[in-house]
C-alpha positions in Angstrom: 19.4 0.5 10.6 22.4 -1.7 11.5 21.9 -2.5 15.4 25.3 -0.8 16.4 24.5 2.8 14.8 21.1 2.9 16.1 22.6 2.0 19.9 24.5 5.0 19.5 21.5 6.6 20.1 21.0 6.7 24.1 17.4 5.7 25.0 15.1 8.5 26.9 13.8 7.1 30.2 9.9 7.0 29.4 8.0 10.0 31.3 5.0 9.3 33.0 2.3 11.5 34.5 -0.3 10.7 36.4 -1.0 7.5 37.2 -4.7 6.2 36.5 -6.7 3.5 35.2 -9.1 3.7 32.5 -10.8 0.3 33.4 -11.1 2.0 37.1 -14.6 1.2 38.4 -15.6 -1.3 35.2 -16.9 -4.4 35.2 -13.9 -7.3 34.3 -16.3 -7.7 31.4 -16.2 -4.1 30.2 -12.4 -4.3 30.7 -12.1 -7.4 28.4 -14.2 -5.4 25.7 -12.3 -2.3 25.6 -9.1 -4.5 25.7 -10.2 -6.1 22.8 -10.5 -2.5 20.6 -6.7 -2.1 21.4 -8.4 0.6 24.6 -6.0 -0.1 27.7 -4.0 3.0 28.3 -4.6 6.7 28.5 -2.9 7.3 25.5 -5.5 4.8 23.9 -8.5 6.3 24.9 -7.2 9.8 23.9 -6.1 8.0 20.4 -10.2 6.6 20.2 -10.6 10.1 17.9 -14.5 10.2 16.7 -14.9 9.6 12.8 -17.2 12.4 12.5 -18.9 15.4 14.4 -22.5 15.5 14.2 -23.7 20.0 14.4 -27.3 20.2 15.9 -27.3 23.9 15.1 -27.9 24.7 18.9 -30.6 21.6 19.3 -32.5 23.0 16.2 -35.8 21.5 16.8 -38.4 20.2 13.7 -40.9 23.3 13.6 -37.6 25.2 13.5 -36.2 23.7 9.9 -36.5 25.3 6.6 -36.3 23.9 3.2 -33.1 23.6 1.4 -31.3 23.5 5.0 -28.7 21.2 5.6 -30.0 19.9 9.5 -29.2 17.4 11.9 -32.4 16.7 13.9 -33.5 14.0 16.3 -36.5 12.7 17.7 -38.8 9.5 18.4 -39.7 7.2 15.2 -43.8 7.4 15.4 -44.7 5.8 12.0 -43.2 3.5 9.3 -44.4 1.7 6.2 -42.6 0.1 3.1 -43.9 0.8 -0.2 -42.9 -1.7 -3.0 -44.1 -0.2 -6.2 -41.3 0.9 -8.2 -39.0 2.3 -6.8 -39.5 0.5 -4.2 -39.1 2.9 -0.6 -38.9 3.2 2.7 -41.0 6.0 4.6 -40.2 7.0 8.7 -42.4 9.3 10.9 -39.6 11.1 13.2 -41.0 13.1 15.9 -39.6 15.9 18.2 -41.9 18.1 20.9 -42.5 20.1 18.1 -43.3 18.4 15.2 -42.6 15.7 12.7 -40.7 14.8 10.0 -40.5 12.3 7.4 -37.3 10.3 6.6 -37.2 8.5 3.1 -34.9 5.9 1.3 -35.2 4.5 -2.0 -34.3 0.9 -2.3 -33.3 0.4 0.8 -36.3 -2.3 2.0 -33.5 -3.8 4.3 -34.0 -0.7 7.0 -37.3 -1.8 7.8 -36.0 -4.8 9.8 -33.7 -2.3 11.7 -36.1 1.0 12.1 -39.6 0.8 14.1 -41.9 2.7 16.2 -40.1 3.3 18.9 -36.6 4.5 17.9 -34.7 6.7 19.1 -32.7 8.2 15.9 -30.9 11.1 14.5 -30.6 12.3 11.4 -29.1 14.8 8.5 -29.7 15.6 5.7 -31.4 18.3 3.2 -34.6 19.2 4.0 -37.5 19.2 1.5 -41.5 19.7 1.5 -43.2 16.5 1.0 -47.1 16.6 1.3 -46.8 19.9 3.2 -44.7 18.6 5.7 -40.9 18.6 6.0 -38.6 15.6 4.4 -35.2 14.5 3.8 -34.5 12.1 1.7 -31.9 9.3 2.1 -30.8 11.0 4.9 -27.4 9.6 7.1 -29.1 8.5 10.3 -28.0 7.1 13.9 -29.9 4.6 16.4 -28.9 6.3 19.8 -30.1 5.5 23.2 -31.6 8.3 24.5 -32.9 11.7 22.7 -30.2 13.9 24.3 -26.2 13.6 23.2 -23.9 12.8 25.7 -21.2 15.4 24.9 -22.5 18.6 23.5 -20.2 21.6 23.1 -22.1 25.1 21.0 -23.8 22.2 18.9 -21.2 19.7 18.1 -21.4 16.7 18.9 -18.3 13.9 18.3 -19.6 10.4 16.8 -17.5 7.7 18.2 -16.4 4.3 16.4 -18.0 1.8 18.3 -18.7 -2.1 18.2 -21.3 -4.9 18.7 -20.3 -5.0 22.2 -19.9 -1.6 23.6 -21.6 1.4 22.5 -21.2 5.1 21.3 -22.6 6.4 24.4 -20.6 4.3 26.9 -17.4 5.3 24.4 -18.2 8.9 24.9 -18.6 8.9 29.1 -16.0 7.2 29.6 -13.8 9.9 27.5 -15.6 12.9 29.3 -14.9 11.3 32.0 -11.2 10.5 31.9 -10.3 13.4 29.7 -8.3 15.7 32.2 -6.5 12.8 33.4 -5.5 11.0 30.1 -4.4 15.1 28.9 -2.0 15.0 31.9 -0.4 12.6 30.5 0.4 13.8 27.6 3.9 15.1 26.8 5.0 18.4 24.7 7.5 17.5 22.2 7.6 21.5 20.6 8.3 24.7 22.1 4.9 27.4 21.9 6.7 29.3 19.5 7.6 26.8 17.0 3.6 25.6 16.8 2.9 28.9 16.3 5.2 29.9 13.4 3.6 26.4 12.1 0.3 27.2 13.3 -0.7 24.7 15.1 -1.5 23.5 18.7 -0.1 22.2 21.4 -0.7 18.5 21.4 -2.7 18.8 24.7 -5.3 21.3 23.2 -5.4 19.6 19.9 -6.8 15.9 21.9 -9.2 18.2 24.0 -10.5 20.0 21.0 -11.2 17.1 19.1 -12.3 15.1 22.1 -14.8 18.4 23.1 -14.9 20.4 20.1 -15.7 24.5 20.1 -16.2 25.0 16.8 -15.4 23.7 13.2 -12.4 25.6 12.6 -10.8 23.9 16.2 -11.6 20.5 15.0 -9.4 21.2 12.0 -6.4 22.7 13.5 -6.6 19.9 15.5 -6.4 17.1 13.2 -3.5 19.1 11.3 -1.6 19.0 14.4 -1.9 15.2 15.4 -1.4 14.4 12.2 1.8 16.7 11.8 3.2 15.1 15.5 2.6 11.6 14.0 4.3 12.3 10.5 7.1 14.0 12.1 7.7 11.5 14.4 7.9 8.9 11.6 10.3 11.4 9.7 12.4 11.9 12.1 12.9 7.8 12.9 13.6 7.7 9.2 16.3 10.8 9.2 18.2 9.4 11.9 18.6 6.4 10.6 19.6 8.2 7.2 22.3 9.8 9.4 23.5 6.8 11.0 24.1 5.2 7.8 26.2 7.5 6.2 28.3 7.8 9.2 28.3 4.9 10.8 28.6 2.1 8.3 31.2 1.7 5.4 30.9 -0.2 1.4 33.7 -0.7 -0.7 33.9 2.0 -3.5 33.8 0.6 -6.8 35.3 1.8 -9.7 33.5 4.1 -12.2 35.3 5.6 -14.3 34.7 5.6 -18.5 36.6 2.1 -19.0 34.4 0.3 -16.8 31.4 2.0 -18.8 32.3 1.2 -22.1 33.3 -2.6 -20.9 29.5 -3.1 -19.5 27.8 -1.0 -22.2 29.2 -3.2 -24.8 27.7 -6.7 -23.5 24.4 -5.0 -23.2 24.4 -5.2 -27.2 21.3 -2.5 -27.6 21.1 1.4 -26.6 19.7 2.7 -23.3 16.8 5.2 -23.1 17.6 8.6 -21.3 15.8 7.6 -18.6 17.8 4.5 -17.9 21.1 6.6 -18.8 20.1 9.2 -16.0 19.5 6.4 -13.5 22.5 4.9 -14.2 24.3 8.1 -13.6 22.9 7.9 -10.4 24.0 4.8 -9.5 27.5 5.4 -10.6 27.6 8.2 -8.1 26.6 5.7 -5.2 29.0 3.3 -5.7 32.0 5.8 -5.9 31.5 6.4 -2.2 32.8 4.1 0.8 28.6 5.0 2.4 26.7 2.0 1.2 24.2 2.8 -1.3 20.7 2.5 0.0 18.6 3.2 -3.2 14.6 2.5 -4.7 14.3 2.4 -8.1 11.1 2.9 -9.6 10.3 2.2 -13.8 6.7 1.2 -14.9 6.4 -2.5 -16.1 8.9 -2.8 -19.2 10.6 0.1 -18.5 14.0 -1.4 -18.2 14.8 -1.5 -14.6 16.7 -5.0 -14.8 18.8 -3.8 -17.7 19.9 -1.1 -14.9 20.1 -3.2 -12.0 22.3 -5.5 -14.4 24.8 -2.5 -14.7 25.1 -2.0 -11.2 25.7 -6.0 -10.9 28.8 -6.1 -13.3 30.1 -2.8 -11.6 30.3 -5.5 -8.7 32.1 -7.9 -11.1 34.3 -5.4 -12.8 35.9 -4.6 -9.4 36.2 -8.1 -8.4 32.8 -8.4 -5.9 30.1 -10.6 -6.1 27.0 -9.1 -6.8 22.9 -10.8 -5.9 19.3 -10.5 -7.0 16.7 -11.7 -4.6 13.3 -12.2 -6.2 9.9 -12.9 -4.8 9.3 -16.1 -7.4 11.1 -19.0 -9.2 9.2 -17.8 -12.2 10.9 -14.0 -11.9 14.2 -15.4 -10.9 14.5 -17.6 -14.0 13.3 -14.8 -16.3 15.9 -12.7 -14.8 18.5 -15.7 -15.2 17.2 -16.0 -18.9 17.6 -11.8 -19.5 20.8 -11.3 -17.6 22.4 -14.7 -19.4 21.8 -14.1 -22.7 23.7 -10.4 -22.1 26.5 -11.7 -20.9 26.4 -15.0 -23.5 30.0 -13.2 -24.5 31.4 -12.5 -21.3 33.7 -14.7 -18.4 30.9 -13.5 -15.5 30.5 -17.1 -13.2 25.6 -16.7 -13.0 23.8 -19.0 -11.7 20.7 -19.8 -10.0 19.5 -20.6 -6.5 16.1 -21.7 -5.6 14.4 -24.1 -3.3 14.4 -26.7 -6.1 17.7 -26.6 -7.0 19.0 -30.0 -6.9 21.1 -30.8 -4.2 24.5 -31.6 -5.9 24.0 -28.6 -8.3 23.5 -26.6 -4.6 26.5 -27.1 -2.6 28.3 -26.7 -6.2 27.2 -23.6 -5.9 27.7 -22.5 -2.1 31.0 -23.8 -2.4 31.2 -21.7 -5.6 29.6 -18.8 -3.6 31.8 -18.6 -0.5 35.0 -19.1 -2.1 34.2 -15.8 -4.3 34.6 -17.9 -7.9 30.5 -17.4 -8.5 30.6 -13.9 -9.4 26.5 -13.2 -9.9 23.6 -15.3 -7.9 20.3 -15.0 -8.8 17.6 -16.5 -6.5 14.8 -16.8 -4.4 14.2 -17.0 -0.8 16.9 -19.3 -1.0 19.7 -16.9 -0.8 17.9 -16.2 3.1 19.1 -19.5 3.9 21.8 -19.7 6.9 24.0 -22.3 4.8 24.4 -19.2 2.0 27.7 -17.3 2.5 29.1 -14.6 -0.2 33.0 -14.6 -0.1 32.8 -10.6 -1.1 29.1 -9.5 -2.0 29.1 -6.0 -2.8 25.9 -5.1 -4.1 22.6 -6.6 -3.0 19.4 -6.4 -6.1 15.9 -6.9 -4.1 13.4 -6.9 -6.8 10.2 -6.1 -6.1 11.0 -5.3 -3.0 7.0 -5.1 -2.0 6.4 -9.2 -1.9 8.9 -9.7 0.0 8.1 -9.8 3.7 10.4 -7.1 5.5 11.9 -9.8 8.0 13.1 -11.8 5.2 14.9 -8.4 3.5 16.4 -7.6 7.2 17.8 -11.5 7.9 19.8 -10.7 4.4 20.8 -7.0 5.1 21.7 -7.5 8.9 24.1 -10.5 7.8 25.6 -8.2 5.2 25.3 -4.7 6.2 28.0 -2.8 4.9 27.0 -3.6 1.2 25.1 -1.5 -1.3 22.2 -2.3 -1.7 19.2 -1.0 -5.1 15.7 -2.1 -4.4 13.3 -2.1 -7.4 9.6 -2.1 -7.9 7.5 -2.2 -10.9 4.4 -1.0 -8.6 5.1 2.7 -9.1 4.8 4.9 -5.4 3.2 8.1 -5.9 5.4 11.0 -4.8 3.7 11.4 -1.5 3.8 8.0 -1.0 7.6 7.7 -1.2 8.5 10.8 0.7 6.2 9.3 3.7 7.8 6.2 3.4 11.0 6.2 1.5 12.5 9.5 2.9 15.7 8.1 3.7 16.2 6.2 0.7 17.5 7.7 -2.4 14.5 7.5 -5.2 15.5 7.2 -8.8 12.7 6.7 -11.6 12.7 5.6 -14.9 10.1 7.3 -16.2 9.8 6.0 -20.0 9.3 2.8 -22.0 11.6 1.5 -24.7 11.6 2.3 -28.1 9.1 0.7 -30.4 6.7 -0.4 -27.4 2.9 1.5 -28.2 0.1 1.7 -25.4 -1.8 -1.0 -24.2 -5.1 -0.5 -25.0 -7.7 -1.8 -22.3 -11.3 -2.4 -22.9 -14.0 -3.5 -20.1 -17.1 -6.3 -21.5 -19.5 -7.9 -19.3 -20.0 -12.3 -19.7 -22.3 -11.8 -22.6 -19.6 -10.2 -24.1 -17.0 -13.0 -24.2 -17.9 -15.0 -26.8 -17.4 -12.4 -28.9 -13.9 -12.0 -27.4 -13.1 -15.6 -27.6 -13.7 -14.8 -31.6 -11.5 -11.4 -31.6 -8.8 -13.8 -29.6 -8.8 -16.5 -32.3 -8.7 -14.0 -35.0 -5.5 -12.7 -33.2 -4.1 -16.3 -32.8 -4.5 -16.7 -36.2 -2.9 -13.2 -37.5 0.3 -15.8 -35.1 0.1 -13.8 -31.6 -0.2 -15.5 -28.1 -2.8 -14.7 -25.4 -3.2 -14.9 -21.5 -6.3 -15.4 -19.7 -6.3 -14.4 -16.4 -8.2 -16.0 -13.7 -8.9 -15.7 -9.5 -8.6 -19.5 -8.9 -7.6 -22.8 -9.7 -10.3 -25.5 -9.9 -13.9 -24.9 -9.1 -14.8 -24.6 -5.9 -17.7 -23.4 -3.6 -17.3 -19.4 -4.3 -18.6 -18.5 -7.7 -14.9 -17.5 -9.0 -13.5 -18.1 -12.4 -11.4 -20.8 -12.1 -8.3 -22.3 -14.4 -10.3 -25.5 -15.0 -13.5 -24.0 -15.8 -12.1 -21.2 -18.6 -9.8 -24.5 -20.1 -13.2 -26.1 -21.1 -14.9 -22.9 -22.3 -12.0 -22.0 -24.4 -11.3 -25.3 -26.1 -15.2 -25.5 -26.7 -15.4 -22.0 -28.4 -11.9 -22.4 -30.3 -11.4 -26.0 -31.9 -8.9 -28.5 -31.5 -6.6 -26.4 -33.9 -5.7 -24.1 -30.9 -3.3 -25.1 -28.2 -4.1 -24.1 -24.9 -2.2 -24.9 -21.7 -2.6 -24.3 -17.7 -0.2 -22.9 -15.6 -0.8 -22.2 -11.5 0.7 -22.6 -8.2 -0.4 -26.1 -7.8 1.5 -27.5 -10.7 5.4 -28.8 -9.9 8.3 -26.2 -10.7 9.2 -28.5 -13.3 5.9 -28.5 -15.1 5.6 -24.8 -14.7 9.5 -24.5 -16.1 8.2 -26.8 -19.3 4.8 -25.0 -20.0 6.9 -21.2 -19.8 9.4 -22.5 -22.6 6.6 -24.1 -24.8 4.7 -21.0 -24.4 7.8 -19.0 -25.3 8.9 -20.8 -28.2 5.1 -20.1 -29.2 4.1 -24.0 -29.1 1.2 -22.9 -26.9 -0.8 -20.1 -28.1 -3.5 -19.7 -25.0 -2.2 -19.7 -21.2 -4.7 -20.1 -18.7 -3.3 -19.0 -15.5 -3.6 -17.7 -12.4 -1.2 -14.4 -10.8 1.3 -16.6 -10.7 2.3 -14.5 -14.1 2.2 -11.4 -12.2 5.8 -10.8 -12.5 9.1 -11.9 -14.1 6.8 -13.1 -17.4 8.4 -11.5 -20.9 6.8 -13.0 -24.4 6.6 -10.0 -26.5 4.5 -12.4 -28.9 2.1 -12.5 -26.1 -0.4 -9.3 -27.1 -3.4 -10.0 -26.0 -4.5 -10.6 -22.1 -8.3 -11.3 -20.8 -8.9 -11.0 -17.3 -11.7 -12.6 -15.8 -13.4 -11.4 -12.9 -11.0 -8.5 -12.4 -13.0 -6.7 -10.1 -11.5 -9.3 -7.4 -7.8 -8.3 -8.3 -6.3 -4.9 -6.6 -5.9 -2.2 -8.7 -1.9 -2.6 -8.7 -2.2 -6.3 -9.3 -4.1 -5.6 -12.5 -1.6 -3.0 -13.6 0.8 -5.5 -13.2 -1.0 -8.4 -14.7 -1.2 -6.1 -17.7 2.3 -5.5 -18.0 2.9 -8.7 -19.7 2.1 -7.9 -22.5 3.0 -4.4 -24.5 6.3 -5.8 -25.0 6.6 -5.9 -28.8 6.0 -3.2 -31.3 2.3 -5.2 -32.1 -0.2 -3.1 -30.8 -1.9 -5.3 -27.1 -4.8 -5.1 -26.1 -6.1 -6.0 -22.4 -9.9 -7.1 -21.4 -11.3 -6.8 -18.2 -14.5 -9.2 -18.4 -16.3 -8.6 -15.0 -20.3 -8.4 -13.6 -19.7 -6.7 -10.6 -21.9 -3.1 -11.0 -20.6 -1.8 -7.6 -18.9 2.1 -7.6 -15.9 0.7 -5.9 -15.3 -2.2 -9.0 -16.6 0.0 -11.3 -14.1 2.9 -10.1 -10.8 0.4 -10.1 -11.8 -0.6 -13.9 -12.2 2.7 -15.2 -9.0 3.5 -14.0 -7.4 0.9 -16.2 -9.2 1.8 -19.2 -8.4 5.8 -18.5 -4.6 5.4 -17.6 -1.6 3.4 -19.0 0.7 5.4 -16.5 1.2 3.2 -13.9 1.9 6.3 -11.5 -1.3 7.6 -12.4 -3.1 4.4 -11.7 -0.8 4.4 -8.3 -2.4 7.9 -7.6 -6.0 6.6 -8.2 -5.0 3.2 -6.0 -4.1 5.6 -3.3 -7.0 7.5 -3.4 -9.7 4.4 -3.7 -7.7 2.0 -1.1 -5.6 4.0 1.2 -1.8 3.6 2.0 -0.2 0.3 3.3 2.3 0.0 5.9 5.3 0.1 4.2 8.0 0.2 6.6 6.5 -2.8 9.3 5.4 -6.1 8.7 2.1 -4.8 7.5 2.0 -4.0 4.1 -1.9 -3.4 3.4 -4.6 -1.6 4.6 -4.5 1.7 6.2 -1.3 3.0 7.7 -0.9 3.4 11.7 -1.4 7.0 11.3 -4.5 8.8 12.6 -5.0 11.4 9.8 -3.5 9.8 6.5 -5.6 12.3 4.6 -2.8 14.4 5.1 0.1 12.6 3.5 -1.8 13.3 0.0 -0.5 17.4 0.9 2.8 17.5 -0.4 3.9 21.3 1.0 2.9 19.9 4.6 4.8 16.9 4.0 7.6 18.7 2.5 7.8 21.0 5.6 7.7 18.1 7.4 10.3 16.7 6.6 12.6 19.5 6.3 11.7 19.7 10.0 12.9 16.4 10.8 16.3 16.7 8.6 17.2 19.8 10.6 16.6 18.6 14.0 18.7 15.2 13.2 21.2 17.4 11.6 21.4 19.5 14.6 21.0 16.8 17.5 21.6 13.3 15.5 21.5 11.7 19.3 18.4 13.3 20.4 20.8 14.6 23.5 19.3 18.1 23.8 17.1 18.2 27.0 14.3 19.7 24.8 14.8 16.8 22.6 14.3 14.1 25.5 10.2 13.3 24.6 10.9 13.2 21.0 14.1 10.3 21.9 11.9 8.4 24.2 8.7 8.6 21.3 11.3 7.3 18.7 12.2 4.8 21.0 9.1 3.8 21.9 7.0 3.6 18.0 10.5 3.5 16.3 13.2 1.4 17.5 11.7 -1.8 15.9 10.8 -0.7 12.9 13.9 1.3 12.5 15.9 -2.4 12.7 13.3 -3.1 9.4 13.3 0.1 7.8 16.8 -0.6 6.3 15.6 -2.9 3.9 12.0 -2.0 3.3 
């Protein structure tokens, strides 16, 4: 959000409630520990949710268990011994007052370092008869302290994350113990009625159900209303700054009308798929308004999206604007100066490129050029971030894959130019969920089709043995006159056992002759020797790139049809769909191999989903599902999202009503000014108001 419209929004003195320490009677020792897990406030130790409930089934003791019961018992470890025949296994005596039982684990010799005689454990499972006596095999277990759980409410028990340093136990007193005072401080944000039309809690019964559960059922309603608090509050950050935009910042409108269509359609010099028709329709719409466009478009790799993005350009340039595209790398920017020049080979449109190499002569040509209005299209880098870069009339702003770009670096751009359209692409496609949770104030168009004459990729997996007989397929496809890639996770051998650039060089020039011309290309290499190997490989005087992911992106030989990957278990599941994307781009049917050893479910899981999908939105949906969501509004743009339940973003009727929640209370109360709006203004204020600065351009 532009600075000005979100300081129309008057900030909520913060509330407080009673005041109390949660390092009140620890050791400066314990302080620094808890410190150290993010634990300083109330609202941090109420936040300190367990990862799992453990059900004892009213302290069920061992006489007490029946076959084919699902238990949780607990009890001394009396006996253990570690038997290495095939299959090798690991046997525990667990003991209660009234009995025993015996724990067992296949393959897992590595427990008998961590469980003795003498340990206090608990543990769940299935319960079989082995020998006569009861059994549960590979059962989930805990080491605990003592034999008696330190919150116990009907049977439930909640199982706190913990660490090296401080334990479950001390985790769990020190939450019974400050539980009344941390809920004091916790602040309504919904009338009684609303939660229960939406049945759910209030926030303050929700933290003490899950923090002293009273049965199942509460622990669930719970988490469904934390989690519909949190993704609210993120909704409603994103719907006032949706509302701010449209009212309080202005673009130029640019003319759309048929003339202007038939002028730009007839550089393009080939037909447009529906899909890219309909997107364009869309974009036409935006620009004939004085709000600035603030748009993500979405198209699988090779779908078209810069043939779109280029339409929007020379709308730009057809009313007399400048128009740029910021890309991640040199390597995309000069395949986008390669595409976009060659479409407008007949035209008067001023292109040129900006990059960090860009001699210095040819540069302040340029920014001269570029101020004075007389370059009519840049294309660059993080160049264009510079301060020295001034646009004499930019009206549209191109971020292409908007994803590698660090969310600073976007804002820096946007904040020096806000009132300007702006289209962000990515060829990562967002599952829907995804980009409601995230993108809800942008405008999501998708192309959703590949060009004519393009065919599925098809993607096999082999194992090392395999690839000499792949090297053989390659050259018999180098000598029917394709090109191939060979993907690797390094550069030069080093002290990890990775694949490396120098490494597949010798193994491919032993297996396919002199006859075959192979060539590196990585990070490490200059710009100018990178620039030189591309064209070579282009103009098909190198048939075999070794590379790194340096090709990720911005790479288009349709000759190339053939891409091995080695070691792709170490590359994301996106990455790979990406990687694969550079090839399918001809009418010759491409093939992809995924050479890896790694026998894990997690590797095994990400490959499978290659070889099953071609969709990159399905693969997106599997991504989600196997890695979690990143942070895509933020700095952070990996791992698991600051939200406490993100299980619930995959529900798209929740999130829906969610967000049709935070739409009408912005278009109700866009300040927040309502006096039963005053907690929600000072939360927004408090999670938000960063973010909201960033979430313009993210």
């Amino acid at each position: 959000m532009h600075e000005d419209s979100l300081m129309a929004i008057p900030e909520a003195p913060p509330s407080h409630g009673a005041a109390f320490s949660i390092f009140a009677g620890l050791t400066p020792r314990r302080r620094t520990e808890l410190a150290r897990l993010g634990m300083q406030t109330a609202i941090d130790l109420l936040n300190w949710l367990p990862h799992r409930y453990e059900q004892f089934q009213n302290g069920i003791a061992i006489a007490e268990i029946k076959p084919g019961q699902l238990v949780t018992i607990q009890g001394l470890i009396v006996q253990t011994r570690l038997i290495r025949r095939r299959p090798v296994r690991f046997e525990a005596l667990l003991e209660d007052p009234t009995g025993r039982c015996v724990l067992t684990w296949f393959n897992r010799r590595e427990l008998a370092a961590t469980i003795k005689p003498g340990t206090c454990m608990r543990a769940a499972g299935k319960v079989a008869i082995y020998k006569g006596r009861p059994q549960i095999v590979q059962p989930d277990i805990s080491i605990v302290e003592d034999l008696e759980p330190t919150v116990k409410s009907d049977g439930i028990v909640p199982i706190y994350p913990a660490s090296v340093d401080i334990s479950r136990r001390f985790i769990a007193e020190l939450i019974s113990r400050h539980l009344d005072a941390c809920l004091a401080e916790v602040g309504e944000w919904f009338t009684e009625d609303f939660l229960v039309h939406r049945h759910l809690m209030t926030l303050t019964n929700a933290y003490r159900q899950l923090h002293k559960p009273e049965s199942l059922a509460g622990i669930a309603q719970a988490q469904r209303t934390i989690a519909y608090h949190e993704i609210f509050l993120f909704q409603l950050a994103l719907e006032i700054r949706r509302y701010h935009l449209r009212h309080s910042l202005s673009a130029c409108k640019l003319r759309t009308d048929d003339q202007v269509d038939q002028r730009i359609r007839a550089l393009l010099d080939f037909a447009l798929t529906a899909a890219q028709n309909r997107v364009i329709g869309d974009l036409r719409k935006d620009l004939s308004r004085s709000q600035p466009m603030n748009r993500l478009l979405q198209g699988d790799v090779g779908s078209g999206k810069t043939v779109v993005a280029l339409y929007a350009m020379l709308m730009a340039v057809a009313a007399g604007k400048q128009a740029a595209l910021l890309a991640p790398t040199e390597i995309l920017a000069e395949q986008h100066l390669l595409t976009i020049r060659a479409a407008l080979s007949a035209s008067r449109v001023q292109l040129e490129l900006l990059t960090a190499n860009t001699p210095p002569a040819r540069r302040v040509d340029i920014l001269q050029r570029l101020a004075s209005g007389e370059l009519n299209l840049l294309i660059g880098t993080h160049a264009l971030l510079a301060e020295p870069v001034t646009f004499g009339n930019l009206a549209i702003l191109v971020v292409d894959e908007q994803h590698k770009f660090g969310v600073e670096q976007r804002a820096h751009l946007r904040r020096r130019q806000a009132n300007i359209h702006t289209l962000v692409m990515t060829a990562t496609p967002i599952p829907r969920t995804l980009a409601m949770t995230y993108f809800g104030d942008l405008d999501v168009s998708l192309i959703d089709g590949l060009p004519p004459g393009r065919h599925p990729i098809h993607t096999r997996k082999v194992t090392t043995p395999q690839l000499p007989e792949v090297y053989r397929y390659m050259r018999d496809k180098i000598a029917a006159g394709r090109q191939a890639y060979v993907v690797t996770p390094a550069i030069e051998d080093g002290s990890l056992e990775l694949a490396s650039v120098t490494t597949v060089l010798g193994e491919l020039a032993a297996s396919m002759g002199p006859e075959i011309r192979i060539a590196p290309l990585h990070s490490r290499l200059t710009a100018e020797a990178r620039r030189d190997t591309m064209e070579r490989f282009r103009a098909g005087e190198i048939q075999v790139l070794v590379c790194t992911t340096i090709i990720e992106v911005g790479v288009d030989v349709p000759n190339a049809s053939l891409m091995l990957i080695r070691q792709a278990e170490r590359f994301g599941l996106a990455q790979l769909h990406q990687l694969r994307g550079r090839i399918g781009r001809s009418s010759h049917q491409s093939v992809c191999i995924l050479a890896s050893d790694d026998a894990s479910d997690g590797a095994q899981a990400r490959l499978n989903a290659l070889v099953r999908h071609s969709s990159g939105f399905k693969i997106a949906e599997e991504d989600l599902k196997l890695r979690g969501m990143g942070e895509m509004v933020g700095t952070r743009q990996s791992g698991l999202p600051d939200f406490l339940f993100p299980e619930f973003l995959h529900e798209m009727p929740f999130l829906q009503m969610i967000r049709r929640d935070a739409r009408d209370r912005v278009t109700r109360d866009p300040h927040l000014l309502a006096p039963e709006h005053a907690k929600l203004r000072e939360q927004v204020f408090q999670r938000y108001r960063h973010t909201l600065l960033l979430a313009d351009v993210a």
